[in-house]
ZAKEFI-320119 format. One record per residue (C-alpha): residue number from 1; residue in one letter; x, y, z. Coordinates in steps of 0.1 Angstrom, whole numbers, plus 5000, padded with zeros to 4 digits. Each point is the difference from the previous one (the first is absolute). Layout:
ZAKEFI-320119
NUM,a,X,Y,Z
...
end
This chain:
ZAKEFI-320119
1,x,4645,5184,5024
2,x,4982,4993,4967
3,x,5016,5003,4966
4,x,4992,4991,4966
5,x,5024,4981,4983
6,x,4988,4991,4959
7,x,4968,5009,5008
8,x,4994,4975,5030
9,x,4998,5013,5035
10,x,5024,4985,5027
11,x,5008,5010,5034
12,x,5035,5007,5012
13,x,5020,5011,5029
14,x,5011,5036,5006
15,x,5037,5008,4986
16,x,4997,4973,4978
17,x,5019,5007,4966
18,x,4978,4996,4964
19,x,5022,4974,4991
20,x,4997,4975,5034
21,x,4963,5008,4996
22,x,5001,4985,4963
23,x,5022,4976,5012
24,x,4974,4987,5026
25,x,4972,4994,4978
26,x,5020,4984,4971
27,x,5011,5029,4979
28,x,5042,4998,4994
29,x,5016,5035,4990
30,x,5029,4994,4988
31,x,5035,5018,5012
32,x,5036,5005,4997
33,x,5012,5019,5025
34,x,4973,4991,5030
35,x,5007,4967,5021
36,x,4986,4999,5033
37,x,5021,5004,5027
38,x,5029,5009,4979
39,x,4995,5029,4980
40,x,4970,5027,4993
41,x,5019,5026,4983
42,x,4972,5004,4965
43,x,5020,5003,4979
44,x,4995,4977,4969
45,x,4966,5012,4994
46,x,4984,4966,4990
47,x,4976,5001,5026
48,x,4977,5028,4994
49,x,4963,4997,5003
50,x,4973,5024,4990
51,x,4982,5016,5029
52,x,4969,5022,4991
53,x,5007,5037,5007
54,x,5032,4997,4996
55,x,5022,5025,4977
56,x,5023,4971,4993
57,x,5010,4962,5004
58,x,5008,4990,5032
59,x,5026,4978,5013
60,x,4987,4973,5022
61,x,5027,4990,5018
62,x,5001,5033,5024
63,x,4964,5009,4995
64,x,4977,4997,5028
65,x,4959,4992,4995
66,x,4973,5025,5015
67,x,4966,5000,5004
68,x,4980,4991,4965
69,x,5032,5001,4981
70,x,4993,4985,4962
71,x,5026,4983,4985
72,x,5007,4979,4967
73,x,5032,4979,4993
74,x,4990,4994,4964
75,x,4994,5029,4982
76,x,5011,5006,4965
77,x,5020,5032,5017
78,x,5014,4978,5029
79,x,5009,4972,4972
80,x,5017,5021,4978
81,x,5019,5018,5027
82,x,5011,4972,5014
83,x,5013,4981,4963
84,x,5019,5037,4997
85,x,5020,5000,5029
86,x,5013,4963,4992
87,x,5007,5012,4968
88,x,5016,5025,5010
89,x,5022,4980,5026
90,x,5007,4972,4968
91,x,5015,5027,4978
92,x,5027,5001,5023
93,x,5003,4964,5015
94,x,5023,4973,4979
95,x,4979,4977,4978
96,x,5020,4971,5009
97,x,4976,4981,5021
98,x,5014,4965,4987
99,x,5032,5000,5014
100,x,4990,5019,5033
101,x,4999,4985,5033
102,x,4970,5011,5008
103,x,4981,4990,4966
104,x,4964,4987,5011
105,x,5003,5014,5035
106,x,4999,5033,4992
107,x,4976,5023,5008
108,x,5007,5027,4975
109,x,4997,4969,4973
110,x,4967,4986,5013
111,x,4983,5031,5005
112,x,5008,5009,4958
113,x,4986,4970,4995
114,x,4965,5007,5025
115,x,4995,5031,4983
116,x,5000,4991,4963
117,x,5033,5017,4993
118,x,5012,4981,4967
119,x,5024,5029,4984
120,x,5025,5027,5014
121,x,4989,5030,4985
122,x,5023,5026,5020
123,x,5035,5014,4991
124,x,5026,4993,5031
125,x,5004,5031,5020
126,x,5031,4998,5021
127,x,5037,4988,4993
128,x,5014,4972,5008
129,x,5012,4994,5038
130,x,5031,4983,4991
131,x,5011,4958,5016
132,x,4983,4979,5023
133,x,5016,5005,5033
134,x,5017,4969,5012
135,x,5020,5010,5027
136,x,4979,4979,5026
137,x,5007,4968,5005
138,x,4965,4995,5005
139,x,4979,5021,4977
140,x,4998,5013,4965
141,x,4989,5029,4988
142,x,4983,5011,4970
143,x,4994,5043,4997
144,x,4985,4989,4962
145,x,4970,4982,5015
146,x,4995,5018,5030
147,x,4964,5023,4997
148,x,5007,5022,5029
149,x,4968,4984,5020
150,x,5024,5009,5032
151,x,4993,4968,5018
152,x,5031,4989,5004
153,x,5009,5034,5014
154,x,4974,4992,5024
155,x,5003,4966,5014
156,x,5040,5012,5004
157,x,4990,5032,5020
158,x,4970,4994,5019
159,x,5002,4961,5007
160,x,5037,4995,5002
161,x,5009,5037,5012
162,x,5032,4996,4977
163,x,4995,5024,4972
164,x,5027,4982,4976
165,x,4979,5015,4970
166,x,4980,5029,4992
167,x,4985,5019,4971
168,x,5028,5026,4985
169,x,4994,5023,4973
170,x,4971,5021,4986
171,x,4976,4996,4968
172,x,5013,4974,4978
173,x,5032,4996,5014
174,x,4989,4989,5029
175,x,5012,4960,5013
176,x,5003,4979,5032
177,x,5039,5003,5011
178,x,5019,4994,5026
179,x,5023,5029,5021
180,x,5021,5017,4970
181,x,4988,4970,4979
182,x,5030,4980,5015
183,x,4977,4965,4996
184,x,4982,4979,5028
185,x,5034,4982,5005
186,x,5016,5030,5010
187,x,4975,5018,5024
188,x,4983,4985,5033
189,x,4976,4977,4979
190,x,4995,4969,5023
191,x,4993,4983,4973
192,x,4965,4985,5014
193,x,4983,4998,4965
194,x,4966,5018,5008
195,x,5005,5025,4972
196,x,5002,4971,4978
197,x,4969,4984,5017
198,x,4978,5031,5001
199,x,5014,5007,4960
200,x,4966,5003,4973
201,x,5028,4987,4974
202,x,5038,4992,4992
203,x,5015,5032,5015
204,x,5014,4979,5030
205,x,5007,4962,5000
206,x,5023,4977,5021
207,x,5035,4994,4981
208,x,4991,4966,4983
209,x,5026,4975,5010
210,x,4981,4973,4980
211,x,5028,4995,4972
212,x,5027,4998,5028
213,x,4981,4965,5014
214,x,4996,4986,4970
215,x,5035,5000,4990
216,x,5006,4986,5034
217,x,4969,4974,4992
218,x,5015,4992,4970
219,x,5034,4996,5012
220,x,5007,4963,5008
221,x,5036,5008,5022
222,x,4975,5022,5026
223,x,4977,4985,5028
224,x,4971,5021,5000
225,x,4984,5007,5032
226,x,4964,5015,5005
227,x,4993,5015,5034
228,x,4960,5017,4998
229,x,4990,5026,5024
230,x,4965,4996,5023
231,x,4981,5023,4980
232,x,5008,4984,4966
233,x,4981,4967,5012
234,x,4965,5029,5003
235,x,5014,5023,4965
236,x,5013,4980,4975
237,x,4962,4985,4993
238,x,4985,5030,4996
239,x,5026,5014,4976
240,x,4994,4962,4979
241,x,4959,5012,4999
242,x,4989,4985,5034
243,x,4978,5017,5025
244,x,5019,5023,5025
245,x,5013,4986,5028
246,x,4997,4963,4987
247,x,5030,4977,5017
248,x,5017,4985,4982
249,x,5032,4987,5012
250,x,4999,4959,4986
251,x,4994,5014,4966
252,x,5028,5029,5002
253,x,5022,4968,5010
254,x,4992,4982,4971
255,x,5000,5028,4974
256,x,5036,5009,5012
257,x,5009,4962,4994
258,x,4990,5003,4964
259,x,5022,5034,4996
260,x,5029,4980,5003
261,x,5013,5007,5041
262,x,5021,4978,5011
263,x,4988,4998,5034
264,x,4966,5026,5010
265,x,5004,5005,5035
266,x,4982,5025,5024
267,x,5009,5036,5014
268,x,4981,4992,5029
269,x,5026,4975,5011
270,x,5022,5029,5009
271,x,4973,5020,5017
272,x,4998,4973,5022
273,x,5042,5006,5006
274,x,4992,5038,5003
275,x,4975,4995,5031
276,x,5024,4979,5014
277,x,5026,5026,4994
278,x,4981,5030,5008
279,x,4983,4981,5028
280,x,5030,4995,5020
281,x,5017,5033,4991
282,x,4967,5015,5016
283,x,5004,4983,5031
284,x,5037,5009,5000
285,x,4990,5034,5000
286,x,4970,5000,5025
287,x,5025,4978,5024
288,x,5033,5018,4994
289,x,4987,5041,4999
290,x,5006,4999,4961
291,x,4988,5026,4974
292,x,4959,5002,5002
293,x,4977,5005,4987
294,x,5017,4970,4973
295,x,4981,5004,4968
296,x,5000,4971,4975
297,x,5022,4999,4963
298,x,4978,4982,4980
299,x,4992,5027,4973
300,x,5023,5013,4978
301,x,4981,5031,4995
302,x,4995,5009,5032
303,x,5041,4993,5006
304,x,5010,5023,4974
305,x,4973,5027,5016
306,x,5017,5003,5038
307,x,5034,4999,4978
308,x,4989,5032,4984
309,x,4979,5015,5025
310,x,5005,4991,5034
311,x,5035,4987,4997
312,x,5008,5007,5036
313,x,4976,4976,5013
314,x,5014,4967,4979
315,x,5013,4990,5034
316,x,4963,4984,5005
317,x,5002,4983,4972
318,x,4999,4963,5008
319,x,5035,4990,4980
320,x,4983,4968,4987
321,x,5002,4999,4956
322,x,4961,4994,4985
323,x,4988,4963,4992
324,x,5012,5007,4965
325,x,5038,5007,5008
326,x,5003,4974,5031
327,x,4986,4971,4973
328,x,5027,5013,4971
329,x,5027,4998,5029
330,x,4988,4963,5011
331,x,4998,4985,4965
332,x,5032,5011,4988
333,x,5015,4986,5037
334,x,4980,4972,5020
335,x,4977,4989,4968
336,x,5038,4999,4981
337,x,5019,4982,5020
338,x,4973,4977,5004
339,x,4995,4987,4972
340,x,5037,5008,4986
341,x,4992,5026,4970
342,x,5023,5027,4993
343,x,4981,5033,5018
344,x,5015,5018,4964
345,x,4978,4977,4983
346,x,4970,5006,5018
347,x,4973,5027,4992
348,x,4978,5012,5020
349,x,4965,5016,4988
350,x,4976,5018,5022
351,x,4966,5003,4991
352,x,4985,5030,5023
353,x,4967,5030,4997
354,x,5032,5027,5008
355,x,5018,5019,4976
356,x,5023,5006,5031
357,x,5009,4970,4999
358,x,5020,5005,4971
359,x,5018,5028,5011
360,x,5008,4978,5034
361,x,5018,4974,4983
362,x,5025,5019,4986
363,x,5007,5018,5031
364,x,5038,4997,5003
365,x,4998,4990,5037
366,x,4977,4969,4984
367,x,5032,4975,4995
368,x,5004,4974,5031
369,x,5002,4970,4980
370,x,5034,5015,4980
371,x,5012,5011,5027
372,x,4994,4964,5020
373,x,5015,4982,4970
374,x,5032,5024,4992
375,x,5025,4982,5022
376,x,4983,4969,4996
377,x,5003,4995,4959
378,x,5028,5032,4999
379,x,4975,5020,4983
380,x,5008,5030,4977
381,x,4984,5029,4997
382,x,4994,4994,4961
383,x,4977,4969,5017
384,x,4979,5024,5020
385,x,4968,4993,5005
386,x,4968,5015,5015
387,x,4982,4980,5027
388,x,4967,5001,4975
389,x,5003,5005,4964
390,x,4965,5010,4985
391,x,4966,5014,5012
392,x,4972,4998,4984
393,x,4966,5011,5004
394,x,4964,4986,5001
395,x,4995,5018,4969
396,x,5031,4983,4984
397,x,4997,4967,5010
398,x,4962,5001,4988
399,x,5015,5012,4965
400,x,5025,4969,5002
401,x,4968,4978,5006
402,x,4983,5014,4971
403,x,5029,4999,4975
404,x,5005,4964,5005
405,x,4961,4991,5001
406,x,5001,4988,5027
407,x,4957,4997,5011
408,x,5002,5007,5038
409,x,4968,4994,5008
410,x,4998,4969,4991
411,x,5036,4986,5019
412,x,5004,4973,5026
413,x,5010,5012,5035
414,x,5035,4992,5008
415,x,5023,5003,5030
416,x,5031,5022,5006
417,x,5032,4982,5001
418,x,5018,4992,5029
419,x,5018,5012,5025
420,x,4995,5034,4990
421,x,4964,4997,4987
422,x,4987,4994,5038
423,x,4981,5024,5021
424,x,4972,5013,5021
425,x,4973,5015,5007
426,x,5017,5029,5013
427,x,5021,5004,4971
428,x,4974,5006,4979
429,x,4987,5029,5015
430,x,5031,5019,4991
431,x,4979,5009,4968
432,x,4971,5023,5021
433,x,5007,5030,5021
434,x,5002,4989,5040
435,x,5012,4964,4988
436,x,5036,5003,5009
437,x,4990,5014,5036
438,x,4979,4972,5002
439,x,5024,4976,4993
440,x,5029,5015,5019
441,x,4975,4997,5026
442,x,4987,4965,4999
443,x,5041,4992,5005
444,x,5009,5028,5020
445,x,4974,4990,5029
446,x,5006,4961,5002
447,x,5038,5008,4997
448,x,5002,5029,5025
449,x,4974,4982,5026
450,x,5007,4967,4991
451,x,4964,4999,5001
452,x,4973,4984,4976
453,x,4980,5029,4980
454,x,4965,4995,5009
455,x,4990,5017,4972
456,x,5018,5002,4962
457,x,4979,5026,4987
458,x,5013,5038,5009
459,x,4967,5016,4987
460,x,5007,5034,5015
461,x,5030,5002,4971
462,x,4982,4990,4970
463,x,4978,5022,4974
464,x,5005,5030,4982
465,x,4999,5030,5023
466,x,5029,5019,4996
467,x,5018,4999,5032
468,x,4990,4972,5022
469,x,5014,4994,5037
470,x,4999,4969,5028
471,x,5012,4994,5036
472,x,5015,4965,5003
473,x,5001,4984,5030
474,x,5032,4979,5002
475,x,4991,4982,5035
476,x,5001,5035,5019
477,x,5025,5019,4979
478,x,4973,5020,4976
479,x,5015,5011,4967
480,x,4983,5029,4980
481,x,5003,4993,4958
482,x,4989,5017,4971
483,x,4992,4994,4965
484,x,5002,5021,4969
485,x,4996,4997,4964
486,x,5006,5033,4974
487,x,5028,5019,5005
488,x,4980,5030,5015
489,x,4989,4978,5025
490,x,5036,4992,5008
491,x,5012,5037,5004
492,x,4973,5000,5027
493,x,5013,4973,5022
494,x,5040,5013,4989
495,x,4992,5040,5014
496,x,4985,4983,5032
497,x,5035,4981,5001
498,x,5019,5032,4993
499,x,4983,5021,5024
500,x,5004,4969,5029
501,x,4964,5003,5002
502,x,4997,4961,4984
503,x,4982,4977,5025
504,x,5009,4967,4980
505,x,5027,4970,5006
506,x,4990,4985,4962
507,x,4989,5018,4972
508,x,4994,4983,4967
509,x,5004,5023,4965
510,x,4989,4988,4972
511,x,5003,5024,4968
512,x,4967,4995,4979
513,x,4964,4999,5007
514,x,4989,4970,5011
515,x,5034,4988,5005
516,x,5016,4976,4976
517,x,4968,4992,4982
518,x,4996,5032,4990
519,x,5034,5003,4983
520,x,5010,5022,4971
521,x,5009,4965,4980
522,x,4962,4987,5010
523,x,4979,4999,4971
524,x,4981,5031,4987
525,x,4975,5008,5011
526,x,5004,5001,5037
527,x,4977,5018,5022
528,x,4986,4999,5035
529,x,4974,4972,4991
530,x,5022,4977,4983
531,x,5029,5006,5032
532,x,4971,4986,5025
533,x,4993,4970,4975
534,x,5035,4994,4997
535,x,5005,5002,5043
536,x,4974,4978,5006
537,x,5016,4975,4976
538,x,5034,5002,5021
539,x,4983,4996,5035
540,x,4985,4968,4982
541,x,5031,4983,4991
542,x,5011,5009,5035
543,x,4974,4985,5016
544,x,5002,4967,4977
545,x,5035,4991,5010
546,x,5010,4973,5018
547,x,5031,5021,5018
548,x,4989,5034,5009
549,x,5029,5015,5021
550,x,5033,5009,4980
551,x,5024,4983,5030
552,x,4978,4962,4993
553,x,5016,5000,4965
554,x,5016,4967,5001
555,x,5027,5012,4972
556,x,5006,5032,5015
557,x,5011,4981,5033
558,x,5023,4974,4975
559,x,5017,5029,4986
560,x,5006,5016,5034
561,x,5013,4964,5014
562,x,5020,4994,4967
563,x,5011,5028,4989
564,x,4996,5039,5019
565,x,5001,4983,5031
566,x,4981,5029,5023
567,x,4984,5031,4990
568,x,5016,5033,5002
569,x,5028,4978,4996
570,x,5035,5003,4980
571,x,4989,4985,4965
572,x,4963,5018,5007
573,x,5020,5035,5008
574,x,5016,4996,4966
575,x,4974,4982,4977
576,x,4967,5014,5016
577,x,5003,5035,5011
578,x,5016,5030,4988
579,x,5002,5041,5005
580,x,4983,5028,4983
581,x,5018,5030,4989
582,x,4987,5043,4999
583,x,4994,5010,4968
end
């Protein structure tokens, strides 16, 4: 249909809304409260247009085009509506900009500054709503700075089906809480960070353990250990000013050099030592009549959702710890004893794109290296120590970048150290939905058949459709798998299970769209376009190594010769894999 948009005639589809048919020929109305795919609820107001005939401005977010409808963005009415709603959102929002975490990526700060807004000329309307809630481990948040735009309401209900937080209240004492305002920490939050991600300021952010690695940096008693996750390699450029999606692992190397780590060494080296875990405690199952369909325990969201919502199937739970907690258990064991440090002098840091993550490592169950050295050293509780001390974020580690100066565009590339800096193809699709299927298949068929894999690439598990399924041939036994990133797309595949109506043998979960490289610690923004760019980079640095399959890793196979001995065996049982608990 034809519209007129400023005077020019364009041609757009039916149902279009006015503002994706601005959008499309180059007009940008700005919201608050709209983001596509998340949240269309209208209600901050900033994006109203004028449309001829009409008694009043219209929102553009919900409002459909007809037939020879006339609209202008840039009216004096639509301009000065638009500078009044800000204003009206400033008079209640902290000036502190500064010292907030979200100071020049803030869309409530940017869009003061687009529309000429250089004084607050409004008295605040509404109390105070009392602390920051810090009763995650994972997340902060803020009441003062949240401006009720509702989409982290959204992205919690309608993407993650989890419904930690919701608007509570009327008129001006309404506010985002949590059930009876106990704090995210104390209801079934699975700490998965999209709230933070989907955020238009400082209302949600990841607890910053920044300060807590650089007194460990700074500490000369501590070795300081780096372990970076696969989707840091395709994050941690964009959030230093690079395109989206650029790859850049040799330069993440390098810049974590010139932090101060003691030794960077790679996540991905332990998710080659989960497929060979999980790998054979598939075939275990398929062989021996064990618990299927097995579904994998890589995300720490997606854990903490079956503990609180389907806690009576965590029997299908593959019992194998994430990449994260098996590298923290083999640094502070094998790594130790080889090279004769003192595990309570070694730190580990994780880098990861998952506020989960945070919330994983201080899981109590998360202690086998203690545990392995007790006897050995006579331990004491009062030396207790957690398999992996610190997470941080893309987000953080780009701020630890920028406060030292460090110019990241312009570093060498560098190469992980060894042994726990070597790994494969495989590993590295960890960091896109369908990645660890396809990894636990590339082992699982050449182990199980004792066949070569004609073919690496399991196409039939990769993009972004929300649920996406396989049959596997494994030399006449044919295995049905499934993949699913979000959280609603898990509760799918987990009724199918409950109502033993679930065709699959192998089901992989991951918790955020887009998998791993669309974490709640990626950098902001992250939307649809900027996951593909960031998948394609991860199927390239796939493709471009050497060893592709997880079980090849030539220091995977030293550590099972030298040190676990087997998988699924006695030292793996206690370092590598654990059990999840109802909640």
């Amino acid at each position: 249909m034809k519209i007129i948009i400023n005077n020019n005639t364009v041609e757009v589809n039916k149902g279009t809304t006015i503002m994706d048919a601005c959008q499309s020929v180059g007009i940008n109305i700005p919201s608050l409260c709209y983001l596509k795919d998340v949240s269309s609820n209208a209600s901050c107001g900033v994006c109203v247009v004028e449309v001829k005939d009409a008694r009043s401005l219209l929102r553009s977010c919900i409002t459909p085009v007809f037939e020879g409808m006339e609209i202008t963005t840039n009216s004096q009415r639509v301009m000065e509506s638009r500078k009044v709603n800000v204003e009206l959102l400033m008079a209640n929002h902290p000036q502190d900009c500064l010292i907030c975490d979200r100071n020049q990526n803030c869309e409530l700060q940017q869009l003061t500054f687009d529309l000429g807004i250089d004084k607050k000329r409004f008295v605040r309307t509404r109390k105070e709503y009392g602390h920051e809630d810090e009763t995650s481990f994972s997340l902060i948040r803020d009441p003062e700075k949240c401006i009720l735009c509702g989409r982290c309401v959204a992205v919690c209900s309608e993407m993650q089906t989890v419904k930690a937080i919701d608007f509570s209240g009327r008129g001006l004492k309404t506010k985002i809480s949590t059930f009876f305002d106990l704090g995210l920490g104390m209801v079934a939050c699975t700490n998965c960070g999209q709230c933070a991600l989907v955020c238009p300021t400082g209302a949600i952010t990841e607890r910053s353990e920044i300060k807590e690695v650089w007194k460990a940096l700074h500490n000369p008693e501590k070795v300081v250990l780096v372990q970076t996750a696969p989707a840091i390699r395709i994050g941690i450029g964009e959030a230093m000013g690079m395109p989206n999606g650029s790859l850049v692992t040799g330069q993440m190397v390098a810049g974590l050099r010139r932090l101060g780590f003691d030794k960077v060494f790679d996540t991905n080296f332990t998710a080659d030592l989960t497929i060979i875990e999980e790998g054979n405690e598939l075939i275990n199952r398929i062989k021996n009549g064990g618990v299927l369909p097995m579904i994998t325990s890589c995300s720490p969201g997606w854990i903490k959702f079956i503990e609180h919502f389907f806690p009576q199937s965590l029997k299908h739970l593959s019992s194998c710890k994430s990449p994260q907690q098996m590298f923290g258990a083999i640094a502070k064991t094998y790594y130790a004893e080889k090279t004769g440090i003192d595990p309570r002098n070694i730190v580990v840091v994780s880098v990861m794109p998952c506020t989960a993550k945070k919330f994983e490592a201080r899981r109590p169950e998360m202690d086998g290296a203690f545990h392995y050295w007790k006897d050995k050293m006579n331990l004491t509780e009062e030396s207790y120590f957690y398999d992996v001390d610190t997470v941080l974020t893309t987000r953080e580690l780009a701020r630890m970048f920028k406060e030292t100066g460090v110019d990241f565009s312009h570093l060498p590339q560098e190469q992980f150290d060894s042994p726990l800096g070597t790994s494969t193809g495989a590993a590295v699709l960890f960091g896109a939905t369908g990645g660890v299927m396809e990894a636990a298949l590339r082992t699982a068929y050449e182990v199980f058949t004792g066949l070569t894999l004609p073919n690496l690439d399991f196409i039939a598990v990769r993009g972004m459709d929300g649920i996406k399924e396989a049959e596997i041939d494994l030399n006449g036994t044919k295995i049905k798998v499934a993949v699913a990133h979000t959280l609603k797309n898990a509760r799918i595949l987990m009724e199918q299970i409950e109502a033993g109506t679930s065709p699959y043998t192998f089901i992989e979960v991951m918790t955020c769209p887009g998998g791993c490289l669309g974490g709640g610690g990626q950098p902001i923004p992250t939307n649809a376009e900027i996951r593909k760019k960031r998948a394609e980079s991860i199927y390239l640095e796939d493709f471009n190594k050497v060893i592709r399959k997880s079980h090849e890793n030539p220091e995977i196979q030293y550590l099972y010769d030298h040190f676990l001995l087997e998988p699924l065996g006695d030292k793996s049982h206690h370092l590598l894999h654990t059990a999840y608990t109802e909640r």
